[in-house]
C-alpha positions as CSV (number, residue, x, y, z in Angstrom):
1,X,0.0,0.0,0.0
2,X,1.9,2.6,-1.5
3,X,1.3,6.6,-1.6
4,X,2.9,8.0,-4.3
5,X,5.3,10.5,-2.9
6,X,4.4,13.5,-5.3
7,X,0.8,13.6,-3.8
8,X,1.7,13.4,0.2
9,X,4.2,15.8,2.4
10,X,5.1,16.0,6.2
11,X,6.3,19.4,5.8
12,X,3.8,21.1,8.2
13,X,1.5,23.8,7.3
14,X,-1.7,25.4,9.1
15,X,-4.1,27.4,7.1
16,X,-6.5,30.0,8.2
17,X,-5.1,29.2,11.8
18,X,-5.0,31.6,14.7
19,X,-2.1,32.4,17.2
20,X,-2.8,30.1,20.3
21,X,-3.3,31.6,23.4
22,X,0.4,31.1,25.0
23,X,0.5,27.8,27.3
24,X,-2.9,26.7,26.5
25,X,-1.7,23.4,25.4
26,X,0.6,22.6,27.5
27,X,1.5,19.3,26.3
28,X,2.6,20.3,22.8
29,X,6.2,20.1,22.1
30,X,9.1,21.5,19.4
31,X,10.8,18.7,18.0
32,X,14.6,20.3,17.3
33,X,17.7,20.1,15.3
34,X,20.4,22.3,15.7
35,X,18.3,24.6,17.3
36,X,15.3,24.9,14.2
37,X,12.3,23.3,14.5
38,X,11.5,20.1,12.3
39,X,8.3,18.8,13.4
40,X,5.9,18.6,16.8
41,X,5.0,16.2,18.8
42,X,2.7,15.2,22.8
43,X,4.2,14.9,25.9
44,X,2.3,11.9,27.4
45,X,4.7,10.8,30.3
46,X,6.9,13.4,32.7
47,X,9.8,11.4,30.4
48,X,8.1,10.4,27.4
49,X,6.8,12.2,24.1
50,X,4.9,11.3,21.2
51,X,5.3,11.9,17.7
52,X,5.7,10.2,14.1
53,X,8.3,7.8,13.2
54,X,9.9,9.7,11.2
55,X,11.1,12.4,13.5
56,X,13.7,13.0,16.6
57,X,16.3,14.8,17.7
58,X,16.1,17.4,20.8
59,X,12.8,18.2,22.4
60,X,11.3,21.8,23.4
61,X,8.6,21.7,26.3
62,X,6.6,24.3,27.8
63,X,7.6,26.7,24.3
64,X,5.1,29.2,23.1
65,X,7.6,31.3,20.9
66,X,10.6,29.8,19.2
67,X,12.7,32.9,19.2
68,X,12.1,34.3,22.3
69,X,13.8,33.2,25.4
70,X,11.2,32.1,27.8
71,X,11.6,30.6,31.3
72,X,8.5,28.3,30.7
73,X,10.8,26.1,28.3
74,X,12.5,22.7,29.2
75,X,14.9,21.6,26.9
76,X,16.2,17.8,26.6
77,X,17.9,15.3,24.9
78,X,16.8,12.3,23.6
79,X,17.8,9.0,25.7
80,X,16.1,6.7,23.4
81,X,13.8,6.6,20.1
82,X,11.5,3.4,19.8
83,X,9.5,3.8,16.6
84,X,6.2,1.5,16.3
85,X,7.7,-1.7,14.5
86,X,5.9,-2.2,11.6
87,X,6.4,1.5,10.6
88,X,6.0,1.6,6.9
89,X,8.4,4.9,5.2
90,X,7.0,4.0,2.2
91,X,3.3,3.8,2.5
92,X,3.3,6.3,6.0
93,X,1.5,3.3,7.7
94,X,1.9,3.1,12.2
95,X,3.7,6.3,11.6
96,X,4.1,6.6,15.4
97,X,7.6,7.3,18.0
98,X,7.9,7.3,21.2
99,X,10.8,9.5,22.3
100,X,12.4,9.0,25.9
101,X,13.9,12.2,27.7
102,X,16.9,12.2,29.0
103,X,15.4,13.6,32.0
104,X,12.0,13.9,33.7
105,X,10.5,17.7,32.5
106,X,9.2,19.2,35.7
107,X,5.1,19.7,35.7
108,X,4.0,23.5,35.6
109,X,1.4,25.1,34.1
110,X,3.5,25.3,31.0
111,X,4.5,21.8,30.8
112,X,1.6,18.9,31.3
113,X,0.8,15.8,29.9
114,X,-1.9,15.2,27.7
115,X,-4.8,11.6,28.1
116,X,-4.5,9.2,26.0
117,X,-7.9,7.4,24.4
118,X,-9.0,4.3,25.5
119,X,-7.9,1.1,23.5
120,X,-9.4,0.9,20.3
121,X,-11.9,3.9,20.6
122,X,-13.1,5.9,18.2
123,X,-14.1,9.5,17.2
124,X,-17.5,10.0,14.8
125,X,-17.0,11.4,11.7
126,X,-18.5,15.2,12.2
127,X,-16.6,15.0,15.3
128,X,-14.6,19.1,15.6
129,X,-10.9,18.9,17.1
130,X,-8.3,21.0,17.2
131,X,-4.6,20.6,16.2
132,X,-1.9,23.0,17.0
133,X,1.7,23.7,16.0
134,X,4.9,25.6,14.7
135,X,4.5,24.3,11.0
136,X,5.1,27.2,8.1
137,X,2.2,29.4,7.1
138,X,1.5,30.0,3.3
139,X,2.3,33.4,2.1
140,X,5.1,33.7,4.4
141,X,8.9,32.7,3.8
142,X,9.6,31.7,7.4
143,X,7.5,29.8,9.4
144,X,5.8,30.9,12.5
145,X,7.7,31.1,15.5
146,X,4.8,31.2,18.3
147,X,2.4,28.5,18.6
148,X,-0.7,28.3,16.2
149,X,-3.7,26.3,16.6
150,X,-7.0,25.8,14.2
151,X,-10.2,23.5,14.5
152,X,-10.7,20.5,12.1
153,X,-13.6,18.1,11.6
154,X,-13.2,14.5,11.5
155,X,-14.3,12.7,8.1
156,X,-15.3,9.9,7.2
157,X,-12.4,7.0,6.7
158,X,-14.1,5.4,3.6
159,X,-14.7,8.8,2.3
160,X,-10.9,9.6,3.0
161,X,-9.8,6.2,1.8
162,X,-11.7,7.0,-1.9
163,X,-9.9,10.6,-1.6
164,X,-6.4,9.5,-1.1
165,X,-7.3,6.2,-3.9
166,X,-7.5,3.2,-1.1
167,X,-4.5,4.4,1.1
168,X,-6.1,4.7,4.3
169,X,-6.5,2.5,6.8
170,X,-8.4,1.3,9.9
171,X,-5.8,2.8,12.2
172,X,-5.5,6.4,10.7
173,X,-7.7,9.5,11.1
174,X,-9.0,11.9,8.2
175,X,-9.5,15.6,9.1
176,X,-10.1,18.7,6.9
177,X,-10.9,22.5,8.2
178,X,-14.5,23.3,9.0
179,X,-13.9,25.5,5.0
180,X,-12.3,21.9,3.5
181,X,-8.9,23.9,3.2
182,X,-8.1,25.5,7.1
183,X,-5.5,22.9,8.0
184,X,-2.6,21.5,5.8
185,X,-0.9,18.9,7.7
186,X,-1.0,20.6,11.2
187,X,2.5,20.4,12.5
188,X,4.2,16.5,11.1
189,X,3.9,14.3,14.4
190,X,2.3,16.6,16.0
191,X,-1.5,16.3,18.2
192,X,-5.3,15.8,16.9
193,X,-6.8,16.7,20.2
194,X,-10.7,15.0,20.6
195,X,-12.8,16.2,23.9
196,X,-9.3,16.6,25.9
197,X,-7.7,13.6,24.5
198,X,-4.7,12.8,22.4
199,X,-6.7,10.8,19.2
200,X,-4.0,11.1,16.5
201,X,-1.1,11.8,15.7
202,X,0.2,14.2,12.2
203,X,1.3,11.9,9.8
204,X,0.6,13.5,6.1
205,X,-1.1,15.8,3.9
206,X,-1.7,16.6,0.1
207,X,1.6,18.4,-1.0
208,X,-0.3,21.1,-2.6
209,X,-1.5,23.7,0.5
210,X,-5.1,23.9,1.1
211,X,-6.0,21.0,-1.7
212,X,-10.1,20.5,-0.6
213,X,-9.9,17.3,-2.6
214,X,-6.9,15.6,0.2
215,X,-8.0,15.7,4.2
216,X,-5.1,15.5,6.5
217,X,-4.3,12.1,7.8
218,X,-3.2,10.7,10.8
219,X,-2.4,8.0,13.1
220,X,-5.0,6.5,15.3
221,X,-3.6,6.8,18.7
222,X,-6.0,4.5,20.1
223,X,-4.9,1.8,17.6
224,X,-1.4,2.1,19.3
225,X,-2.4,2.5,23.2
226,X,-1.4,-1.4,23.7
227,X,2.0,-0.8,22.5
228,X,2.5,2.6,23.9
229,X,2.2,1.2,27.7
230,X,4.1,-1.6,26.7
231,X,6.9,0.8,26.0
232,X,6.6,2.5,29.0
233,X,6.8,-0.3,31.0
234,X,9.3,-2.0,29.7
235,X,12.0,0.9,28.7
């Protein structure tokens, strides 16, 4: 099951978003290299984070601008990346990480952990969520530097799975904006955020911004929750 790469991207984009209020999601994290962000991602655990497989390096807590020095932050290291096994580059399939810290961040106000779903659960189609993130903004060379947020709408998965021509599975989740074109990929491995709860996870979106005819995709974090406490336990 094989996406053809032209059509798909993880570079992150969020259209007709607003500025989020600073710290109101608390659990969202700037996934770092050499000091520029490269994608997002949920803490879940005081030492653990969530985000796609295909993503890691240094983590950012309790950030709300990426320029300005702020004393909310926490910055750490990575003591171990454990992908989900059967992660699939090719077809973006169980695009999930878990990323350990090489230290336990310290819970403020700033810096909390976000609930996971239950095993298996699932969110109706019609269903509005938010996602936020750093990703770039169209119309603007740079990408934003403070945190930005929109609201999305679930859809349905066989609708989704006609859309992106029988690509999507029983453990992603479709979105699109509430205009079919407000979100472009979110922030790559960054939150879907359902009634409080992390349900997915940014994976991909079309490569052309805004494209009404692709919704964004993600993983199903409920799909995962088995696996995820395993890790936890055991590392």
């Amino acid at each position: 099951m094989k996406i053809p790469s032209g059509d798909r991207t993880h570079q992150g984009r969020i259209v007709g978003g607003q500025e989020a209020t600073p710290h109101s999601y608390p659990f969202a994290v700037s996934i770092q290299y050499q000091g520029e962000h490269i994608c997002g991602g949920s803490l879940i655990r005081p030492q653990w984070v969530l985000t796609a497989a295909h993503s890691a390096f240094r983590v950012v807590l309790g950030a709300h601008s990426l320029i300005t020095p702020e004393s909310t932050q926490q910055i750490f290291g990575i003591l171990r990346a454990v992908p989900y096994p059967l992660y699939d580059a090719q077809a973006d399939t169980n695009d999930l990480q878990l990323l350990k810290l090489n230290g336990s961040a310290l819970m403020t106000r700033s810096v909390r952990p976000i609930s996971l779903p239950g095993w298996n659960t699932s969110v109706r189609p019609g269903t509005q969520c938010s996602v936020c993130g750093w990703g770039d903004i169209p119309g603007r060379d740079d990408p934003t530097t403070v945190l930005m947020k929109t609201s999305v709408v679930v859809q349905d998965r066989q609708a989704c799975n006609s859309s992106w021509k029988g690509n999507i599975n029983q453990d992603m989740i479709c979105t699109s904006g509430p205009n079919k074109s407000q979100l472009q990929g979110g922030d790559s491995g960054g939150p879907l955020i359902c009634q409080g709860r992390l349900r997915g996870v940014v994976s991909f979106s079309s490569r052309i911004c805004g494209d009404p005819r692709y919704p964004d995709v993600y993983a199903r974090v409920s799909t995962f929750v088995g696996w995820i406490y395993d890790v936890l336990q055991h590392y």
